[in-house]
Steps between C-alpha positions, in 0.01 A plus 500: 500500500212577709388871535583700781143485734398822607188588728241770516161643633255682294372650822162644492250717739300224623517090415166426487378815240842656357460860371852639498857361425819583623766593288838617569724678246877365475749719584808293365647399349518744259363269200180440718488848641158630517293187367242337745519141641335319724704489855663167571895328425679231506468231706818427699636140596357331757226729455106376376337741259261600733747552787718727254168717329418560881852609558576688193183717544624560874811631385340697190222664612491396902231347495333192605250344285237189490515328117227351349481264194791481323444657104626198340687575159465327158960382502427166752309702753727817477514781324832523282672841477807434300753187414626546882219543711165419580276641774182332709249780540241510843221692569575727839380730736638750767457361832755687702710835389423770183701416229792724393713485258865427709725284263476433130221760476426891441100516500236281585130544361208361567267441183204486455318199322430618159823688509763185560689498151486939500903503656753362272569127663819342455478295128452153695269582720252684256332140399466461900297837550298376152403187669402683807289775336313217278468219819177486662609560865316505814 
């Protein structure tokens, strides 16, 4: 069976020289509780996984954001969290609103480059941060 497909943004200060990343800190369930994850969810039917990243960070942090290149993953394009699901990962930046942490989330935090991996990240999306921290970006 095919995985579930989730989406996400690693959004970042600025598109063209990225300095800080967001991160927001999970506030359930309570086996997630207070690990960090890149904003984002699943994608709904009927729904593109653009159209649903743009709407899932509207109803996270109300925001509105413009993606860049999509980070594409090493599991056919994607990045594979578990046996269910697998999540398509965008570059993003605020364009409208200041996020806030309204569903999902207790805390967000912006980090700084060479502090990216220093919160603990959910397991499957350590290997994601990794790749960002060692990928030559704008």
């Amino acid at each position: 069976m095919a995985p579930v497909l989730v989406v996400a943004a690693a959004i970042v200060d600025d598109l063209d020289n990225p300095y800080a990343l967001l991160a927001a800190r999970r506030a359930t369930p309570a086996s997630l509780a207070g690990r960090w994850e890149f904003p984002g969810g699943k994608v709904d039917a009927g729904e593109s996984p653009v159209q649903a990243l743009h709407r899932e960070l509207r109803e996270e942090l109300g925001v509105r954001v413009t993606l860049g290149d999509e980070v594409v993953g090493p599991d056919e394009g994607a990045w594979r969290l578990s046996e269910t699901y697998a999540m398509r990962l965008w570059f993003a930046e605020v364009s409208a609103g200041t996020p806030e942490p309204l569903v999902e989330h207790d805390e967000l935090r912006w980090l700084p480059r060479a502090h990216w991996l220093d919160v603990p990240w959910l397991d499957a999306d350590v290997r994601i941060v990794e790749h960002l921290v060692g990928a030559r970006l704008p």
